[in-house]
PyMOL Python script that loads the backbone (N, CA, C, O; Angstrom):
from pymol import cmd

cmd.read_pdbstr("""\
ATOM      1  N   UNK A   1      96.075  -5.399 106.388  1.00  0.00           N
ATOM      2  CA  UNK A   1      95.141  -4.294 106.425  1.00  0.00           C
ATOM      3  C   UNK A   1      94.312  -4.316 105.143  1.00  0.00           C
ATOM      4  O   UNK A   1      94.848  -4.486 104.048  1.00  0.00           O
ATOM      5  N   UNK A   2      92.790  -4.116 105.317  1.00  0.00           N
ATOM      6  CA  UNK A   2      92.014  -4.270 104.067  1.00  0.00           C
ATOM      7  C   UNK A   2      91.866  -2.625 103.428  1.00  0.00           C
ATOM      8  O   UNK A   2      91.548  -1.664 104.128  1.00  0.00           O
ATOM      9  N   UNK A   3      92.025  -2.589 102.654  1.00  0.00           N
ATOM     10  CA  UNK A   3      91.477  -1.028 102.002  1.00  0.00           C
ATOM     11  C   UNK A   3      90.194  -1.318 101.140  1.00  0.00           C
ATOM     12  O   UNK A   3      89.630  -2.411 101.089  1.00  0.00           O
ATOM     13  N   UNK A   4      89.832  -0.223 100.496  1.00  0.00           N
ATOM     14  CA  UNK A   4      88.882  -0.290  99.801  1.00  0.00           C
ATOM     15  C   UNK A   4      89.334  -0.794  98.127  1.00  0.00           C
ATOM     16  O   UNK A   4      88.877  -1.664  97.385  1.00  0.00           O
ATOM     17  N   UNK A   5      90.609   0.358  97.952  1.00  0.00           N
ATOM     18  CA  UNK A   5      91.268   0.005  96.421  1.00  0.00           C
ATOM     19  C   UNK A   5      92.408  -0.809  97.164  1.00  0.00           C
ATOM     20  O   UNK A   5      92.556  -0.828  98.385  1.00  0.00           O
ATOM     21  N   UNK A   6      92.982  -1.299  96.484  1.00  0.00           N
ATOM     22  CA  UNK A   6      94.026  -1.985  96.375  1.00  0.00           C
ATOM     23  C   UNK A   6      95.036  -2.380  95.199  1.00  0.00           C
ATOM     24  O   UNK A   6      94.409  -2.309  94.142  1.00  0.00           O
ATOM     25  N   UNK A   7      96.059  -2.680  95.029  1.00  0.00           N
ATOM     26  CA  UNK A   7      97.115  -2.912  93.722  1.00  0.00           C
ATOM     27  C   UNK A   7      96.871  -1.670  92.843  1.00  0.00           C
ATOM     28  O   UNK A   7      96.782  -0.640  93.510  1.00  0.00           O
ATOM     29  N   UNK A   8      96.746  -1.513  91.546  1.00  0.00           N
ATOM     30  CA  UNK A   8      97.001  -0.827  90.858  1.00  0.00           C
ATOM     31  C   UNK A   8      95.862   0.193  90.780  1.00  0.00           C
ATOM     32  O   UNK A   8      95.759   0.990  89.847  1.00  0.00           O
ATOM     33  N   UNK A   9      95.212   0.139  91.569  1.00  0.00           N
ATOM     34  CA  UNK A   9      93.789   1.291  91.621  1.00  0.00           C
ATOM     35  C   UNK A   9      94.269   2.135  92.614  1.00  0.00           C
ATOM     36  O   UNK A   9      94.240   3.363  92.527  1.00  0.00           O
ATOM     37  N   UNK A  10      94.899   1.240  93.958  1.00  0.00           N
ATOM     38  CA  UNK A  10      95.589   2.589  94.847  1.00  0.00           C
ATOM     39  C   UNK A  10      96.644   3.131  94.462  1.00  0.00           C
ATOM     40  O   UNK A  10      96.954   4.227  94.928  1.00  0.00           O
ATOM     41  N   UNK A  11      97.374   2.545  93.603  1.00  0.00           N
ATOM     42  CA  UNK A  11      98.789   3.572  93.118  1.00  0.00           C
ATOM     43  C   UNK A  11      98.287   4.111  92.024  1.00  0.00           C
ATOM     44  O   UNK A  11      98.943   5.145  91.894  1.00  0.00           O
ATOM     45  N   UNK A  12      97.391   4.041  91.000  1.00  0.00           N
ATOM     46  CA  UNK A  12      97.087   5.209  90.483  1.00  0.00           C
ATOM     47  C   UNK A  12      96.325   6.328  90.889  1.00  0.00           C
ATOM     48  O   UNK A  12      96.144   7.277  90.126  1.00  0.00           O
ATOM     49  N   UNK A  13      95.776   6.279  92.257  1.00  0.00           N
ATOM     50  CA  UNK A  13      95.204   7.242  92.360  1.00  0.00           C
ATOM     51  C   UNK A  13      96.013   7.937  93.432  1.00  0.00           C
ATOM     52  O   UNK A  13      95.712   9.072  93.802  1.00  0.00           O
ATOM     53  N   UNK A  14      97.246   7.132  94.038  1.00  0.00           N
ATOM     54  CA  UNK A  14      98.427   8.109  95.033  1.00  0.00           C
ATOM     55  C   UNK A  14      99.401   8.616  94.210  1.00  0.00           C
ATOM     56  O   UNK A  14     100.119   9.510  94.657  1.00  0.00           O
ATOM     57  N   UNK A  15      99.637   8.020  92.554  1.00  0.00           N
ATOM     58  CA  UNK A  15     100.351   9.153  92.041  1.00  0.00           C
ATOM     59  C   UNK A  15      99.542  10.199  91.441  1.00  0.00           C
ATOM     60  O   UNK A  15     100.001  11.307  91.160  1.00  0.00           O
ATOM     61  N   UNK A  16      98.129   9.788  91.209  1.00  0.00           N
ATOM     62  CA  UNK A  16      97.106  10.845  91.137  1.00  0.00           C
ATOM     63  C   UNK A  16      97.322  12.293  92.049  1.00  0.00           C
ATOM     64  O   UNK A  16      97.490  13.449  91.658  1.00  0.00           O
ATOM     65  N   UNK A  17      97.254  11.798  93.238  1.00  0.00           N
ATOM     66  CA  UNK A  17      97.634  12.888  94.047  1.00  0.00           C
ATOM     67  C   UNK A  17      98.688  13.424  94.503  1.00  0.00           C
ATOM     68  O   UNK A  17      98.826  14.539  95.007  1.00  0.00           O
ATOM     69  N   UNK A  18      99.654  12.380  94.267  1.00  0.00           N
ATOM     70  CA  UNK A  18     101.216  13.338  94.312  1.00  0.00           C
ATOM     71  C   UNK A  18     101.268  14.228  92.809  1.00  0.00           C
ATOM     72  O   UNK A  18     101.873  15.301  92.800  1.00  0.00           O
ATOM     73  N   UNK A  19     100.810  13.877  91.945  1.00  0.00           N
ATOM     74  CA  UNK A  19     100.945  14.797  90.596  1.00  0.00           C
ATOM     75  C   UNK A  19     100.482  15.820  90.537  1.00  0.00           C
ATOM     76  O   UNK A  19     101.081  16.818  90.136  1.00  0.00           O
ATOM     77  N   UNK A  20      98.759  15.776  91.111  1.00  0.00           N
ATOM     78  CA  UNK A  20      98.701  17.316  91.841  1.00  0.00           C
ATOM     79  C   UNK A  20      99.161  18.015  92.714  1.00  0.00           C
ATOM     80  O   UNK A  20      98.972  19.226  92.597  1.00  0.00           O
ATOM     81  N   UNK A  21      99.895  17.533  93.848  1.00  0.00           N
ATOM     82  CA  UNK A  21     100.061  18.348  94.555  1.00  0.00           C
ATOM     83  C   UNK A  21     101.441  18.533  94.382  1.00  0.00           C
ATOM     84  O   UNK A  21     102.120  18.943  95.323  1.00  0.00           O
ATOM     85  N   UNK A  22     101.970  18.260  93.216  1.00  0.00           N
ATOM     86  CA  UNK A  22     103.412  19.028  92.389  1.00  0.00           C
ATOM     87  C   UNK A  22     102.205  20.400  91.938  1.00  0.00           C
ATOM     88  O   UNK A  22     101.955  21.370  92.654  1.00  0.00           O
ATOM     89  N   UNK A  23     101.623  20.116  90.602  1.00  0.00           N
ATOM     90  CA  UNK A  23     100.978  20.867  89.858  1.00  0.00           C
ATOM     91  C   UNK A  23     100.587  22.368  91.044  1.00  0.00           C
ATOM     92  O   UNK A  23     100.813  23.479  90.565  1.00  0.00           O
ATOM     93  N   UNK A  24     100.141  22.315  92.211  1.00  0.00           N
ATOM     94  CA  UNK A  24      99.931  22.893  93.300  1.00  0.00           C
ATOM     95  C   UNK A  24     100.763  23.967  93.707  1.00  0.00           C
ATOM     96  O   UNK A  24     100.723  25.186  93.872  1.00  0.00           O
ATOM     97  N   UNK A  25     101.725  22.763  93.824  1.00  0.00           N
ATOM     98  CA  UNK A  25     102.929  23.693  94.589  1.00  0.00           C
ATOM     99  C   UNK A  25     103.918  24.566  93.816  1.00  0.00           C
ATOM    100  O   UNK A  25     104.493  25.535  94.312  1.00  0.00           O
ATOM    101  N   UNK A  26     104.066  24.136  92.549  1.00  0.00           N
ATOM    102  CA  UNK A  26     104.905  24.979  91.283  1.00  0.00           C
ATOM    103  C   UNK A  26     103.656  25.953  90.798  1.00  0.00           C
ATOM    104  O   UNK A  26     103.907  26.826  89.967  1.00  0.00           O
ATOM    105  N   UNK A  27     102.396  25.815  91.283  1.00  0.00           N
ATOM    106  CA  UNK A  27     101.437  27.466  91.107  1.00  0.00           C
ATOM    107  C   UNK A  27     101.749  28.501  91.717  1.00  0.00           C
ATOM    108  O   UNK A  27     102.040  29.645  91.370  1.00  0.00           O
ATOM    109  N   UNK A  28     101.590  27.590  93.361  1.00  0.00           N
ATOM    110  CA  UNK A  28     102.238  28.345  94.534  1.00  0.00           C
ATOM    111  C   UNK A  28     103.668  29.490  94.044  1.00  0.00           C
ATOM    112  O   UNK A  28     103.619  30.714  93.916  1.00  0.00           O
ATOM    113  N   UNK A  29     104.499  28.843  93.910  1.00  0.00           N
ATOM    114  CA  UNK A  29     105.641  29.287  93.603  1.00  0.00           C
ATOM    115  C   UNK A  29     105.713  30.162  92.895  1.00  0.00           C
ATOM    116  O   UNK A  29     106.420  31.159  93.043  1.00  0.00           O
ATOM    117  N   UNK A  30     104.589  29.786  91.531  1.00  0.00           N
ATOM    118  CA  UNK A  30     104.886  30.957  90.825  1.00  0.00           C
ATOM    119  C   UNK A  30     103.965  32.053  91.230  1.00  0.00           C
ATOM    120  O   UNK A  30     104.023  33.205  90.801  1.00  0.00           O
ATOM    121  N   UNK A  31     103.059  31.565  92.146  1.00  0.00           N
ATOM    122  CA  UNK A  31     102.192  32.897  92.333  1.00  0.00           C
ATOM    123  C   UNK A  31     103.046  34.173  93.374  1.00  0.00           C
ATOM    124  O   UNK A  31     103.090  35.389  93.189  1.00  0.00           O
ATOM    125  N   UNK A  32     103.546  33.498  94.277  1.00  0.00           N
ATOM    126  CA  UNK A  32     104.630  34.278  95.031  1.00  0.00           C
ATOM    127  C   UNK A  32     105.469  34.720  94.780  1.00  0.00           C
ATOM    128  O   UNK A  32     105.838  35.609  95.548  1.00  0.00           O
ATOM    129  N   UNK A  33     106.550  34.350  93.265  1.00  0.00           N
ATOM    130  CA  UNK A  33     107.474  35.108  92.517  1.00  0.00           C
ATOM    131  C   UNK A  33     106.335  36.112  91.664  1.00  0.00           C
ATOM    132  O   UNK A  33     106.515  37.316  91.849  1.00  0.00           O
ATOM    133  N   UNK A  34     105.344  35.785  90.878  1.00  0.00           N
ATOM    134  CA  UNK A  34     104.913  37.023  90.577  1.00  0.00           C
ATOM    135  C   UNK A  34     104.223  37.836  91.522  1.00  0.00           C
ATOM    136  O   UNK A  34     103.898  38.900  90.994  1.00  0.00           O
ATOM    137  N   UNK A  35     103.869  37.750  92.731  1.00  0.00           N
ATOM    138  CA  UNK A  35     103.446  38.861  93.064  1.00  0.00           C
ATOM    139  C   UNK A  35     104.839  39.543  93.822  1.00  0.00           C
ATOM    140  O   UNK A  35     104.628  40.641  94.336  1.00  0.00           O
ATOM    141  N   UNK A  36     105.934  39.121  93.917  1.00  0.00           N
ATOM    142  CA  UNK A  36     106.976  39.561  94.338  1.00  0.00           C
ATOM    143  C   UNK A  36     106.947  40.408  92.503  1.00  0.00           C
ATOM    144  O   UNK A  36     105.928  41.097  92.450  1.00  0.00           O
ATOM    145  N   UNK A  37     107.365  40.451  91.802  1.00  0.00           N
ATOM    146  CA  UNK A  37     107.227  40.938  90.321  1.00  0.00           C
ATOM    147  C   UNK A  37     106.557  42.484  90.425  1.00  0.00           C
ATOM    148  O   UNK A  37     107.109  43.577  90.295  1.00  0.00           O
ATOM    149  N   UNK A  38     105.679  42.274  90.603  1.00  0.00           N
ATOM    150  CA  UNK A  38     104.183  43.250  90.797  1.00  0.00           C
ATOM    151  C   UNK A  38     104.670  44.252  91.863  1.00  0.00           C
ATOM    152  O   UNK A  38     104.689  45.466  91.664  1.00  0.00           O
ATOM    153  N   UNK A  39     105.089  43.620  93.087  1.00  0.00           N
ATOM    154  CA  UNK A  39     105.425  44.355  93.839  1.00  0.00           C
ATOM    155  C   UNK A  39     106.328  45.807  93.401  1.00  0.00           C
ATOM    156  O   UNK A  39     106.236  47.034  93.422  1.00  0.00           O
ATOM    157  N   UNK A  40     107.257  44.683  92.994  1.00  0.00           N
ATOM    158  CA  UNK A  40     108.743  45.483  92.458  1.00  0.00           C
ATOM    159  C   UNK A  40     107.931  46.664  91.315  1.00  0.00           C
ATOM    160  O   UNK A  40     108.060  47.845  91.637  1.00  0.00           O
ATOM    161  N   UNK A  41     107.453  46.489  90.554  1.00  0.00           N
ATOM    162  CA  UNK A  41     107.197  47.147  89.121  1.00  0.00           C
ATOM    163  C   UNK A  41     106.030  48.028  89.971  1.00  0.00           C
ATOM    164  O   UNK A  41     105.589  49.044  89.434  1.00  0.00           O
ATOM    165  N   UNK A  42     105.616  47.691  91.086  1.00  0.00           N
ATOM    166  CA  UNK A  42     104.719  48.853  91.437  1.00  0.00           C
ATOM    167  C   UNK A  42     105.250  50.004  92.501  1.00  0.00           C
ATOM    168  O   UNK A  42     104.569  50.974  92.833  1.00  0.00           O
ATOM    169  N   UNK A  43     106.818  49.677  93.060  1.00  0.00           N
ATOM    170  CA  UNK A  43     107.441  50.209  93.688  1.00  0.00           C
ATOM    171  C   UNK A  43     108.043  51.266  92.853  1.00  0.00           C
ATOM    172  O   UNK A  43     107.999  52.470  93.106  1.00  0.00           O
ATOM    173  N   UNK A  44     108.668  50.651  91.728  1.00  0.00           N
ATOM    174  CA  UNK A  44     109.364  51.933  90.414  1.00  0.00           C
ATOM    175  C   UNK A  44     108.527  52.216  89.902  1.00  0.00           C
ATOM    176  O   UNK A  44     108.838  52.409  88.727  1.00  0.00           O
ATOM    177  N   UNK A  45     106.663  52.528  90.220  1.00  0.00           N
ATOM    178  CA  UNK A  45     106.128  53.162  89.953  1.00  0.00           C
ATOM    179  C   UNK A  45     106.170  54.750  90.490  1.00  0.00           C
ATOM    180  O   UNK A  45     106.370  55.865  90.008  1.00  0.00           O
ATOM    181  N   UNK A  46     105.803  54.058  92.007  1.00  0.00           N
ATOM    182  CA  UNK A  46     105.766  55.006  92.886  1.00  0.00           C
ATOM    183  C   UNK A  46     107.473  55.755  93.079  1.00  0.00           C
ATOM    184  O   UNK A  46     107.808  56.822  93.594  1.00  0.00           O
ATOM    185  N   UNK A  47     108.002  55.045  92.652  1.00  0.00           N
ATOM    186  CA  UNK A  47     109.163  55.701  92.372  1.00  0.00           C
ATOM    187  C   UNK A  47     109.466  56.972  91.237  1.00  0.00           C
ATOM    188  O   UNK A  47     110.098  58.016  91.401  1.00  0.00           O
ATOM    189  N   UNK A  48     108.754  56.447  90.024  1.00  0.00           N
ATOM    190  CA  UNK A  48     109.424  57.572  88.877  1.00  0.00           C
ATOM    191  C   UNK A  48     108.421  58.644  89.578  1.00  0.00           C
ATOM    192  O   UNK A  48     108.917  59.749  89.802  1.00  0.00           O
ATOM    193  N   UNK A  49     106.865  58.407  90.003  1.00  0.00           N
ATOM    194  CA  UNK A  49     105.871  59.585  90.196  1.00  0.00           C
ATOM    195  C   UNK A  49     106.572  60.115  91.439  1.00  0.00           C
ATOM    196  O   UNK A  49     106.449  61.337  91.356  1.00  0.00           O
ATOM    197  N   UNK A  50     107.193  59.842  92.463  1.00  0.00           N
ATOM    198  CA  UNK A  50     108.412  60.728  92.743  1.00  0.00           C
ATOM    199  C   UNK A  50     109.182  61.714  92.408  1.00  0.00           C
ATOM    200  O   UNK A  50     109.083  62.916  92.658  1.00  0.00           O
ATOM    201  N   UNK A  51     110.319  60.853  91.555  1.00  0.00           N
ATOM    202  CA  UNK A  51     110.845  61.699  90.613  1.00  0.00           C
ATOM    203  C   UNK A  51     110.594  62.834  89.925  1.00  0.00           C
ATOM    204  O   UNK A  51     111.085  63.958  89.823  1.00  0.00           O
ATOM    205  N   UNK A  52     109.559  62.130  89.419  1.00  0.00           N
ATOM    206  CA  UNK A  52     108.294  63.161  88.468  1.00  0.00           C
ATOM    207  C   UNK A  52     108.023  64.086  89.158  1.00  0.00           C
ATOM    208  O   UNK A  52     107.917  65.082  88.442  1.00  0.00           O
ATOM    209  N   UNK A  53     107.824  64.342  90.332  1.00  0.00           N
ATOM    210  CA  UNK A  53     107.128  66.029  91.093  1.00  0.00           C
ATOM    211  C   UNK A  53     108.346  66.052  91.145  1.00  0.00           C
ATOM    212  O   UNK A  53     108.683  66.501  90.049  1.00  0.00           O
ATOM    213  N   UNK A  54     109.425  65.808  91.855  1.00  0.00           N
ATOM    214  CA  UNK A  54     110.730  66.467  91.968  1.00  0.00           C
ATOM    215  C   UNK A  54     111.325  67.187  90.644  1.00  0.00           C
ATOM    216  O   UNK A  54     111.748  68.343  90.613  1.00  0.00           O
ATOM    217  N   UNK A  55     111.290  66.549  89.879  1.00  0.00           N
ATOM    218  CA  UNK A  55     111.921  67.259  88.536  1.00  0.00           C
ATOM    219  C   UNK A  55     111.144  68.522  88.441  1.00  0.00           C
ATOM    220  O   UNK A  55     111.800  69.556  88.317  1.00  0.00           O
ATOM    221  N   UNK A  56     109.465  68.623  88.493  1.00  0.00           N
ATOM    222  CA  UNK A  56     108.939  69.559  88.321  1.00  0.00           C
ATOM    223  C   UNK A  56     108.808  70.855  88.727  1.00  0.00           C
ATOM    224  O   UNK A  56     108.433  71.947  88.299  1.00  0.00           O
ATOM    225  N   UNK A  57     109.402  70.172  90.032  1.00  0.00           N
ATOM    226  CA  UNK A  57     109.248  71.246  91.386  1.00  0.00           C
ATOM    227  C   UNK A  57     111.047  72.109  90.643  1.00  0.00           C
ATOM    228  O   UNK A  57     111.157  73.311  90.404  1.00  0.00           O
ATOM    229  N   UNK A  58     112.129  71.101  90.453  1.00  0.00           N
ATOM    230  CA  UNK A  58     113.379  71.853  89.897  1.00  0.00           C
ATOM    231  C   UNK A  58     113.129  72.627  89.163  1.00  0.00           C
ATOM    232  O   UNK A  58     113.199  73.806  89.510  1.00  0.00           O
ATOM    233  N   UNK A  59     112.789  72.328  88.030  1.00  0.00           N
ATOM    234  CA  UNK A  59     112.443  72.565  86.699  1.00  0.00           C
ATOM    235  C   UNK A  59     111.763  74.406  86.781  1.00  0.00           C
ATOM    236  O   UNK A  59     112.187  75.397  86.187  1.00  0.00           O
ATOM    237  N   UNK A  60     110.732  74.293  87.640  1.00  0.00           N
ATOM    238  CA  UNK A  60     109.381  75.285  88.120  1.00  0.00           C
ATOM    239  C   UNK A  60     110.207  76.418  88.652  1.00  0.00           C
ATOM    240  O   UNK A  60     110.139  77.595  88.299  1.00  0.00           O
ATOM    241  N   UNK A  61     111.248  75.720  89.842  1.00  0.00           N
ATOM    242  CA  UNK A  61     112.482  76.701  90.296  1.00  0.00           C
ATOM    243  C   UNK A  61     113.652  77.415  89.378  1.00  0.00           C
ATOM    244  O   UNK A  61     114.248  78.480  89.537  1.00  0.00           O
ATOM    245  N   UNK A  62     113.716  76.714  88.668  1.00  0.00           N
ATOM    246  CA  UNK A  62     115.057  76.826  87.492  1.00  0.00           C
ATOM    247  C   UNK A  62     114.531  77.831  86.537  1.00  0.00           C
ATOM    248  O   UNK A  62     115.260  78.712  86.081  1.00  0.00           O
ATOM    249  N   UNK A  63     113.076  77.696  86.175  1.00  0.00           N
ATOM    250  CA  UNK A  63     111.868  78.776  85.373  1.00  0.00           C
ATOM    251  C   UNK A  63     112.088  79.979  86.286  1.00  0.00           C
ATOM    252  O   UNK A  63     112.927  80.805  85.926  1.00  0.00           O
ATOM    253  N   UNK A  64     111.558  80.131  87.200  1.00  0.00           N
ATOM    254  CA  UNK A  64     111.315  81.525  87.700  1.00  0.00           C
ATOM    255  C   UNK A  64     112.624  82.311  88.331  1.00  0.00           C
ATOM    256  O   UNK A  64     112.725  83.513  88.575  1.00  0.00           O
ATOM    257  N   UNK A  65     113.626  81.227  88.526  1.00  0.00           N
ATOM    258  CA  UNK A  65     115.166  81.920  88.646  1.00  0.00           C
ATOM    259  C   UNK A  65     115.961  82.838  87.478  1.00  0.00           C
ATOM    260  O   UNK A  65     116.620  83.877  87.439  1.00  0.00           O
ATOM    261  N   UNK A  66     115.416  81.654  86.423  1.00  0.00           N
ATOM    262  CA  UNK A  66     116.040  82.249  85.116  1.00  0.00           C
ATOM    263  C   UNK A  66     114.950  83.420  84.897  1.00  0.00           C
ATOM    264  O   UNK A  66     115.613  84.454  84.813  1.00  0.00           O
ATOM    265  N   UNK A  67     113.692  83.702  84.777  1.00  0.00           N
ATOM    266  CA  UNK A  67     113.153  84.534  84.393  1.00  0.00           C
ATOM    267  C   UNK A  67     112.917  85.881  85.394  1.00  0.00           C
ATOM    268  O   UNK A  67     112.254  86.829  84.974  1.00  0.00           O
ATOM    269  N   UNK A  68     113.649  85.895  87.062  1.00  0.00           N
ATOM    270  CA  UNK A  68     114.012  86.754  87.324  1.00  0.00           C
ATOM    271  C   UNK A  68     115.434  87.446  86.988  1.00  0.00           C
ATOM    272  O   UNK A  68     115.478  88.629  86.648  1.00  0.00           O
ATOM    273  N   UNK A  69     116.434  86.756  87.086  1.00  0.00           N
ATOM    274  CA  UNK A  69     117.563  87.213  86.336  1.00  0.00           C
ATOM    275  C   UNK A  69     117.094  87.854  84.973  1.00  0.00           C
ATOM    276  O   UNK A  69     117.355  89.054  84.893  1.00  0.00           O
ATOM    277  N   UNK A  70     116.637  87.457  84.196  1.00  0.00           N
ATOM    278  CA  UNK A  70     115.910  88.122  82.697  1.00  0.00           C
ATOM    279  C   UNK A  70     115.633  89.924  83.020  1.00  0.00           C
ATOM    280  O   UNK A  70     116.160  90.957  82.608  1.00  0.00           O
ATOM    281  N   UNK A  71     114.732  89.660  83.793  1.00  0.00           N
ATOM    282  CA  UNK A  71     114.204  90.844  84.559  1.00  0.00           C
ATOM    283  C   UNK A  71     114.994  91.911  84.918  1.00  0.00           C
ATOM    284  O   UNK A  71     114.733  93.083  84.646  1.00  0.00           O
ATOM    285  N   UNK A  72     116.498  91.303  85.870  1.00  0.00           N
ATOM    286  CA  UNK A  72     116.671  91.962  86.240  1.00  0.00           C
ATOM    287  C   UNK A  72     117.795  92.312  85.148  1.00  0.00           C
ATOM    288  O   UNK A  72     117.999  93.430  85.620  1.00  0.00           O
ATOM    289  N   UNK A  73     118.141  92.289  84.728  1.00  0.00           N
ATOM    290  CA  UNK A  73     119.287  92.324  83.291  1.00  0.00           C
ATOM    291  C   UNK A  73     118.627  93.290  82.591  1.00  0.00           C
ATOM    292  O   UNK A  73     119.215  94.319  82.258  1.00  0.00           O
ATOM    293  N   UNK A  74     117.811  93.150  82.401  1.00  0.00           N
ATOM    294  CA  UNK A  74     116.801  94.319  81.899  1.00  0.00           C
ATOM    295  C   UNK A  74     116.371  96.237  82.310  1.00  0.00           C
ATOM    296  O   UNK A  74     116.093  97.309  81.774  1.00  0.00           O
ATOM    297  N   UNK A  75     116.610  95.526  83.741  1.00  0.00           N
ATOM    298  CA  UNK A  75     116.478  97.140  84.432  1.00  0.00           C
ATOM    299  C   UNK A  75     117.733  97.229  84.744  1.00  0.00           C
ATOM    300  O   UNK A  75     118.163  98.245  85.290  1.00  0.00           O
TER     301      UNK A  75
END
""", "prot")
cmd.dss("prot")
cmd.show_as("cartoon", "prot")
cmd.util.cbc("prot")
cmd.orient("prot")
């Protein structure tokens, strides 16, 4: 079979392209572990701002409980 390159012009340019398409695929990889990353850190976002109204909403309750008892201790 005739090619165009041959001997050492076609194997440098097929480990040419196996070297990128390592370089490729370990991007890949890491692009999918970090956006798995991102994900996570944007989930315990939406997580603490959760939290966060809940505490407030306790907190708001725990205020006007204690400051009716006050009240009524009073009269």
């Amino acid at each position: 079979m005739q090619t165009l390159f041959r001997g050492e012009t076609l194997r440098g340019l097929l480990l040419n392209v196996w070297g990128w398409s390592q370089v490729g695929m370990y991007a890949l990889y890491a692009a999918i572990g970090l956006t798995v990353a991102a994900l996570v850190v944007f989930l315990a976002l939406v997580f603490e701002l959760v939290a966060m109204t809940r505490t407030a909403q306790v907190t708001r309750t725990d205020r006007v409980a204690r400051e009716l008892a006050t009240a009524r201790a009073r009269s």
